[in-house]
C-alpha positions in Angstrom: -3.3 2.9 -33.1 0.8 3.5 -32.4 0.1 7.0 -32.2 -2.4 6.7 -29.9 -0.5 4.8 -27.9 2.8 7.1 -28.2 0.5 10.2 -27.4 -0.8 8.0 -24.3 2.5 6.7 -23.3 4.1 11.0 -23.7 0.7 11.8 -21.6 0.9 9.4 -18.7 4.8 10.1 -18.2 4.6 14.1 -17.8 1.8 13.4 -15.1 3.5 10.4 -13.7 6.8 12.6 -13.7 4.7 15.4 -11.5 2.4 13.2 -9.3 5.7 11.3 -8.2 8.2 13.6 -9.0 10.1 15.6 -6.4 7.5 18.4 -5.3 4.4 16.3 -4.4 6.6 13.9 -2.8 7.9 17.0 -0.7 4.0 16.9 -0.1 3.5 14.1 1.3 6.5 14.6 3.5 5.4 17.6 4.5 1.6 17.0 5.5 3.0 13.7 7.4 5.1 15.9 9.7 2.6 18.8 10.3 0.5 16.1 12.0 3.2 14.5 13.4 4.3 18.2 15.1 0.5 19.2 15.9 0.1 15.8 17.5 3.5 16.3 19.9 4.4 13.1 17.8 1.9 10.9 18.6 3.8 8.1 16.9 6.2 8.1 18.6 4.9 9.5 22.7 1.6 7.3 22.2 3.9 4.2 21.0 2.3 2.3 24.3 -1.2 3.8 23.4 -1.5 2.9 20.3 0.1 -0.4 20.5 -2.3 -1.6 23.0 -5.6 -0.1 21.0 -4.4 -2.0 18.0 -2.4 -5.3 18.2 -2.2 -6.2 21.8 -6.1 -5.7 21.9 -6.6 -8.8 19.8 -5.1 -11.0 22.5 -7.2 -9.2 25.1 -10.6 -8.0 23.7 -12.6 -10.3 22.0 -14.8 -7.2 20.8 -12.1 -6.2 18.4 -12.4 -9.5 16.9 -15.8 -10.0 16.3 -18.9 -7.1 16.0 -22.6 -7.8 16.5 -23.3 -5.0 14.2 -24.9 -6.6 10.5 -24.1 -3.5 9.2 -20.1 -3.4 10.2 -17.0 -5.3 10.2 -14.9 -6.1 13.3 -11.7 -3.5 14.4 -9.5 -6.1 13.6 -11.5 -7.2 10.3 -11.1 -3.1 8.8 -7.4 -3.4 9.8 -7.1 -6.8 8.1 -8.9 -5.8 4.6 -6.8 -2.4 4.9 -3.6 -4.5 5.1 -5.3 -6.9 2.0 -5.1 -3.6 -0.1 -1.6 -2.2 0.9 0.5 -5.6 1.9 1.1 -6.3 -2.4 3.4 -6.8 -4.8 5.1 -3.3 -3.9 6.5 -5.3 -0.7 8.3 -7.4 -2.6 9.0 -6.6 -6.1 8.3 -3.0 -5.4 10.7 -2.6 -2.3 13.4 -4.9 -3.9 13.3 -2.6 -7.3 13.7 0.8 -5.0 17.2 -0.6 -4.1 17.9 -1.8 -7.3 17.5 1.9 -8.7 17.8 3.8 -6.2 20.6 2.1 -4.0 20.5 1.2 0.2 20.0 4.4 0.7 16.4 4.6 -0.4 15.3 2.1 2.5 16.1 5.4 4.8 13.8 7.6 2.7 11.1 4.4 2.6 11.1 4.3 6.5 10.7 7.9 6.6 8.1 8.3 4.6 6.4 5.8 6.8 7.3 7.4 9.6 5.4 10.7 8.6 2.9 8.4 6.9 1.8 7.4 10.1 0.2 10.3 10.8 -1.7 10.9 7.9 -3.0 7.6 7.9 -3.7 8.4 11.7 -5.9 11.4 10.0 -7.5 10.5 7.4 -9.5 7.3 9.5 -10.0 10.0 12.1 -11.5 12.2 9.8 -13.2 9.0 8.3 -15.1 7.7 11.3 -16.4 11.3 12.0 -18.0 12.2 9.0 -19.4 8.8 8.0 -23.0 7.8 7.4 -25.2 4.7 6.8 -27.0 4.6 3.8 -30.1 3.5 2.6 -29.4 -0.2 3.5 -28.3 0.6 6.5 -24.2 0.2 5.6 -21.7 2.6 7.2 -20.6 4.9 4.0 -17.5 6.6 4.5 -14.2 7.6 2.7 -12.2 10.6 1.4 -15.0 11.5 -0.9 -17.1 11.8 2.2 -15.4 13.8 4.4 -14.0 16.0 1.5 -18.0 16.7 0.8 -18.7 17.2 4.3 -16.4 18.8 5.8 -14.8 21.1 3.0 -18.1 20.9 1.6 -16.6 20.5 -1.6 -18.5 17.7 -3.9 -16.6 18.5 -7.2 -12.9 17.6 -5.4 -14.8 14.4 -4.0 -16.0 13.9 -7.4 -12.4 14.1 -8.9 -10.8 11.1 -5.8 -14.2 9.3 -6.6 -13.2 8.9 -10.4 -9.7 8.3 -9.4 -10.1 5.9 -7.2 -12.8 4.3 -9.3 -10.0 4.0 -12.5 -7.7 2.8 -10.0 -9.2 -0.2 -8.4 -9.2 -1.4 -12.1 -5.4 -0.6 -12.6 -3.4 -1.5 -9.4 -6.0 -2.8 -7.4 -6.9 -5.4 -10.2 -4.9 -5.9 -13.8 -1.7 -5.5 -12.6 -1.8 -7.8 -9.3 -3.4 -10.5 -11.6 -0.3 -10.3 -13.8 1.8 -10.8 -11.2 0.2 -13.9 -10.2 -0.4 -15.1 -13.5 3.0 -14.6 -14.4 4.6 -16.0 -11.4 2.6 -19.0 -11.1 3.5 -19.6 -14.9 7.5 -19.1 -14.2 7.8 -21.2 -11.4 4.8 -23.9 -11.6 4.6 -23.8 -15.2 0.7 -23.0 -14.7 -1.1 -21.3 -18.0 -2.0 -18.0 -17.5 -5.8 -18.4 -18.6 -5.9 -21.6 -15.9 -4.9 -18.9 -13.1 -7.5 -16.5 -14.5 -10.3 -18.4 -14.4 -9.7 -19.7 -11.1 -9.5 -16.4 -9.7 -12.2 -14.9 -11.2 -14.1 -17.7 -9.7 -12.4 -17.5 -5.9 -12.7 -13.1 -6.6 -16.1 -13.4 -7.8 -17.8 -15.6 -4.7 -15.8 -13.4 -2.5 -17.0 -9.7 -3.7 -20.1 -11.2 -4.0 -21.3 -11.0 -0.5 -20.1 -7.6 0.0 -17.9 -5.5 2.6 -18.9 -8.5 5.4 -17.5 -12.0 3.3 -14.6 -10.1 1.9 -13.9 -9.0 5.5 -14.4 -12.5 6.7 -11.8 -13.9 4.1 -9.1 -11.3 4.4 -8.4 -11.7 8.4 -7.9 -15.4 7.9 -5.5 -14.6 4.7 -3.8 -11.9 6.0 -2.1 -12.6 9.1 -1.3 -16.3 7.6 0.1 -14.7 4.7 2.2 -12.0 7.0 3.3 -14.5 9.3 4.5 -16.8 6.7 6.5 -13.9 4.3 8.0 -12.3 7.6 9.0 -16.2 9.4 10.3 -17.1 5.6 12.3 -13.8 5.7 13.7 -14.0 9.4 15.1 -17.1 8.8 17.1 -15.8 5.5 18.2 -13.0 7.7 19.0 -15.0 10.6 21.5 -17.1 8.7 23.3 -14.0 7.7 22.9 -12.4 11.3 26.6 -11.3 11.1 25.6 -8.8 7.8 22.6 -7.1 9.5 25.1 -4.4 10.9 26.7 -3.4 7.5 23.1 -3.8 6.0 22.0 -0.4 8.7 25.3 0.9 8.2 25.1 1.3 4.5 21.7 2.4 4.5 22.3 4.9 6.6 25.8 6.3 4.7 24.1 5.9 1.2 20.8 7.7 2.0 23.2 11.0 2.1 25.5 10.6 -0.2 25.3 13.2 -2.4 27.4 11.1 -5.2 27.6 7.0 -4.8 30.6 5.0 -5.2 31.1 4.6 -8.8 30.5 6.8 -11.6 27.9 6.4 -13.5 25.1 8.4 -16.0 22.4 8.1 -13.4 24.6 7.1 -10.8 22.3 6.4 -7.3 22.8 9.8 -5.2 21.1 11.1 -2.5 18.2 12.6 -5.0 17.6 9.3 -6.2 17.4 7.4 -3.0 15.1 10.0 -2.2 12.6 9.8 -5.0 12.7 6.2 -5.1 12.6 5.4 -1.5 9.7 8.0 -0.6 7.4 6.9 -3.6 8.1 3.2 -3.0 7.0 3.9 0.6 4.1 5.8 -0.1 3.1 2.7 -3.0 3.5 0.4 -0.6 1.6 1.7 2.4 -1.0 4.2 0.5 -0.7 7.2 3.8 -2.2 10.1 1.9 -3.6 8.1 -0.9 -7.2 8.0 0.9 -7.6 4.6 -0.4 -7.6 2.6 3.1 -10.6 5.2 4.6 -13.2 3.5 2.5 -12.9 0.2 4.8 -11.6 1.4 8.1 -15.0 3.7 8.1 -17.0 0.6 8.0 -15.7 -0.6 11.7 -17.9 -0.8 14.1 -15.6 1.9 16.2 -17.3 4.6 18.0 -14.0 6.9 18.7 -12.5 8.2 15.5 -9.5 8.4 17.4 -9.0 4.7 18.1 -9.4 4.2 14.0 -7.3 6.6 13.2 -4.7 4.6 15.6 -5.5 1.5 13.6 -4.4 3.4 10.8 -1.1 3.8 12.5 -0.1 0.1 13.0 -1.4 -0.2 9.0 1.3 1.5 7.8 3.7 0.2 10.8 2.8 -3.6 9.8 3.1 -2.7 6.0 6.0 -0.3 5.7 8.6 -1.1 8.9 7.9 -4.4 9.5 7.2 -6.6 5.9 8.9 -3.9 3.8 12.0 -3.9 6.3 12.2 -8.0 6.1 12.3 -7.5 2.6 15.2 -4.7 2.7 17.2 -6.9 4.8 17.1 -10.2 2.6 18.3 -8.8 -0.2 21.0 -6.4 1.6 22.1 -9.2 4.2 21.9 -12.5 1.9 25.1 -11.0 -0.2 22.6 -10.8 -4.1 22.6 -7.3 -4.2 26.1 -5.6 -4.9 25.4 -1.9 -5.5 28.7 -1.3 -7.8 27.6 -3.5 -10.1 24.1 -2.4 -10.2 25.7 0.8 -10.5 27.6 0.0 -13.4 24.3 -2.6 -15.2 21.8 1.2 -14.7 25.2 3.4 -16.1 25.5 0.8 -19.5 21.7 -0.2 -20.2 19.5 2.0 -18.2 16.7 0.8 -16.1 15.9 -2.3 -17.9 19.5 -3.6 -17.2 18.3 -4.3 -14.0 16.7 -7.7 -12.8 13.6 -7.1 -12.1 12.2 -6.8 -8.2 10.6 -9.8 -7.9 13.8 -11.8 -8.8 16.2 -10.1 -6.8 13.5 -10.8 -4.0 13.4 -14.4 -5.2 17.7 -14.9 -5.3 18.0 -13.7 -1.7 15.1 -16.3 -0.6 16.8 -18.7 -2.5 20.5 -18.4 -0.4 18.6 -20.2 2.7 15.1 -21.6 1.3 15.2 -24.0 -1.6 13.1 -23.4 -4.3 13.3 -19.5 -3.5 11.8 -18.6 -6.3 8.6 -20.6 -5.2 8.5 -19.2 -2.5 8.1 -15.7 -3.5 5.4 -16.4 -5.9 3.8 -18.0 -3.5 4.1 -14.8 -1.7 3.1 -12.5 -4.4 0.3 -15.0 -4.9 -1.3 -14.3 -1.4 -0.3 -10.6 -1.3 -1.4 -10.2 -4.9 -5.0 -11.8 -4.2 -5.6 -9.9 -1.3 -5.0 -6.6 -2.9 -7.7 -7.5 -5.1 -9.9 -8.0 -2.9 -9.4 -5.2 -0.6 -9.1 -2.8 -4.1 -12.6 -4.3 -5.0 -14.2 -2.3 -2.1 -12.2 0.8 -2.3 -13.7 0.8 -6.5 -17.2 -0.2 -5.1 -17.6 3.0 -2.1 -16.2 5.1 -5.2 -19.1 3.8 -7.3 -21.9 3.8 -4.9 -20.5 7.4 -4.5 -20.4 8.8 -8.3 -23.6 6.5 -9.6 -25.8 5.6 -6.1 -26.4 1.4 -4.8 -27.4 0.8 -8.5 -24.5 0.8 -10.0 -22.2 -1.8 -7.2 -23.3 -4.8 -9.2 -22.3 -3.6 -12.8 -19.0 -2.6 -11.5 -18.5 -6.0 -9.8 -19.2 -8.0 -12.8 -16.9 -5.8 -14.7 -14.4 -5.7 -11.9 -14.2 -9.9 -12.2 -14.0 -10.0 -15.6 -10.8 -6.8 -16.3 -8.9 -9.8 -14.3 -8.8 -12.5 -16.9 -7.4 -9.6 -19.3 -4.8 -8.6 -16.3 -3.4 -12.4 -16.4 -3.2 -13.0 -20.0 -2.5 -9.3 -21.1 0.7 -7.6 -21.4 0.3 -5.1 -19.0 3.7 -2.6 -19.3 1.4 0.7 -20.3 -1.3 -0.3 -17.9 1.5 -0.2 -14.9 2.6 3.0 -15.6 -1.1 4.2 -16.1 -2.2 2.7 -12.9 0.8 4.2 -11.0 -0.3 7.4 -12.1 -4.0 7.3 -11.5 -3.0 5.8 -7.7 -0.9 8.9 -6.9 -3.4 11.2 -8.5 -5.8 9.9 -5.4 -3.6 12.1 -3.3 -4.4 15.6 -4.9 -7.9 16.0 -3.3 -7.1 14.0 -0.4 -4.1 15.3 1.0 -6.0 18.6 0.6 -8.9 18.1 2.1 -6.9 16.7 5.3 -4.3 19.9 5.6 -7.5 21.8 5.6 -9.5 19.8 8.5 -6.3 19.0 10.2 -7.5 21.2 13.1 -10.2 19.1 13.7 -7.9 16.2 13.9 -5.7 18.2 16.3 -8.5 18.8 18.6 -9.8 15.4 18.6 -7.0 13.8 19.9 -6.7 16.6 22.3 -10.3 16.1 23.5 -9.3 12.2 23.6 -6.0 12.2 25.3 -7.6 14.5 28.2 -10.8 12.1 28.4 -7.8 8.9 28.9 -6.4 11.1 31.7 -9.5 11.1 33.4 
């Protein structure tokens, strides 16, 4: 059974070395700012456009609040269950962990990788809206899977993200975000791990239950409350140490090109580093190019793909620049993080002389907010739960896909019951396994949307020139 494992373990690092190594990061990078150069920078030129379509519309239209459509979910609820999926443990733990390894500096490479991510999160809910379909009962069905079958007409890549996805939902969208409540709650509340379990098997279970609509429902009451309570929480660390915030930018700006840190060290943090780990963190975090967040933003009630895919935008602009930035600046500003000596723990002990994410996260919380360490896992708690059920929907479009309506129910049933062996499991091999199997998603998907960018192109062309009108 070792051997197995070791074989397993050798396995899933050479893949997990390619899928996040330097040249499919480069990738992503590089698909994020073809649509961002076809689209005359939408991001950034439709700013006022896009901001008014998505989060100023939800104090101003009451349609993209609430649908009259059975069959679909609200604007707002897609963007909500999106933001369940991507708004995890990555902004906390995972963000807090980039700096740890890879120094300020990689909070540069995060926010650029957002930045281009934009776009291709723009895309792929373009893409999404235009080639979805209802299916038998009537449900809108859409996805990477779908418009990699329909409009590269090319089943077996949609086969291959299908299977991906369908492996992943199980891995980071399940085991691993149980863990991290499990083990949270047990830390700072002292709560057994098989207590949490069961109780969110139960909470998990009468949620998926009633489909796209209830988990929908759920998510936009937990996820503004749990954004607004993280980011208030954070702002209020950072406003005490107001007089850091400039030397927090100013070294994240120096370090993200410094070709050799201060210090000298084995793995010292260096501009390659901050790259690799800033980039991946960013695209972990948000999932642009991943083709995960499709799956729910196709069931909106939306007529213009265009407006979707500009939901898409503000996804990763609420995930990535806003909750992953708050998290950036309470660790840099709140005086827990000191990079030489971080420097020095990676140079003598490796990686596992580092604290871990969660409690770096958890020290700079606890500088202002007592009991900062309950706070967090409160935090993770909420984020962590969310992802679930957001992750629940993206495995059941990829099983409706690969085995038809018959086979949802099975996979929910097995989907509630992997989480009781997420809490109580030890889960180090399943992380790295998920990790991989997540950024494997990307392959087919950030192929399929380099080959039908034209279609994005023209789209917003054809909308732009219609908003002129």
């Amino acid at each position: 059974m070792e051997n197995i494992l070791t074989v397993v373990e050798k396995v899933n690092g050479i893949l997990n070395g390619f899928i996040w190594g330097p040249y499919m990061l480069v990738f992503f990078l590089l698909v994020g700012g073809m649509f961002t150069i076809r689209t005359g920078f939408f991001q950034i030129t439709q700013i006022r456009r896009w901001m008014e379509a998505t989060f100023l519309s939800v104090f101003k239209d009451h349609k993209v609040l609430k649908t009259e459509d059975k069959h679909s979910i609200s604007q707002f609820q897609s963007l909500c269950t999106a933001l369940a999926a991507t708004i995890g443990t990555g902004n906390i733990a995972g963000v807090a962990t980039a700096i740890a390894l890879g120094g300020p500096g990689a909070v540069f490479w995060m926010w650029l990788s957002a930045f281009l991510g934009m776009m291709t999160n723009y895309a792929e809910n373009t893409l999404g809206i235009k080639y979805r379909y209802r299916n038998e009962r009537g449900d809108w069905t859409g996805g990477a899977m779908i418009y990699i079958e329909r409009g590269l007409h090319c089943r077996w890549l949609a086969v291959i993200f299908s299977v991906f996805c369908f492996l992943a939902s199980f891995g980071i969208g399940n085991m691993t975000q149980a863990n991290s409540i499990a083990s949270g709650l047990k830390s700072s509340f002292g709560v057994p791990v098989w207590v949490t379990a069961v109780v969110i098997m139960v909470f998990v279970a009468l949620v998926i239950v009633g489909g796209i609509k209830r988990i929908a429902s759920v998510t936009e009451k937990i996820v503004p409350f749990m954004a607004v309570f993280y980011i208030a929480g954070g702002l209020v660390v950072i406003g005490m140490h107001l007089e850091a915030v400039p030397q927090a930018f100013a070294l994240i700006f120096r370090e993200a090109f410094n070709f050799q840190a201060a210090g000298s060290g084995v793995l010292g943090y260096g501009i390659a580093v901050a790259m690799k780990r800033g980039i991946s963190r960013g695209v972990f975090s948000n999932e642009a190019g991943l083709g995960s967040s499709v799956m729910v933003h196709s069931a909106s009630d939306v007529e213009e793909p265009v407006v979707q895919g500009m939901w898409g935008v503000f996804e990763v602009f609420a995930d990535t620049i806003v909750v992953c930035t708050i998290t950036c600046l309470t660790i840099l500003t709140s005086g827990v993080y000191d990079m030489d000596v971080y420097l020095s723990s990676i140079a003598a002990g490796g990686e596992d002389a580092v604290v871990s994410g969660a409690e770096l996260t958890a020290s700079a919380f606890a500088t202002v907010i007592p009991h900062g360490d309950k706070f967090v896992a409160i935090a993770i708690m909420m984020f962590a739960f969310s992802t679930i059920l957001g992750w629940s929907y993206y495995g059941e479009r990829a099983v409706e896909y690969l085995f038809g309506i018959k086979g949802i129910l099975p996979y929910k049933i097995f989907f509630v019951c992997v989480i009781f062996a997420g809490c109580t499991g030890s889960l180090s091999l399943v992380w790295d396994i998920a990790d991989t199997l997540n950024g494997f998603m990307s392959v087919p998907n950030l192929i399929a949307i380099t080959l039908l960018s034209g279609e994005v192109v023209q789209m917003t062309k054809t909308y732009l020139e219609k908003s002129k009108k």
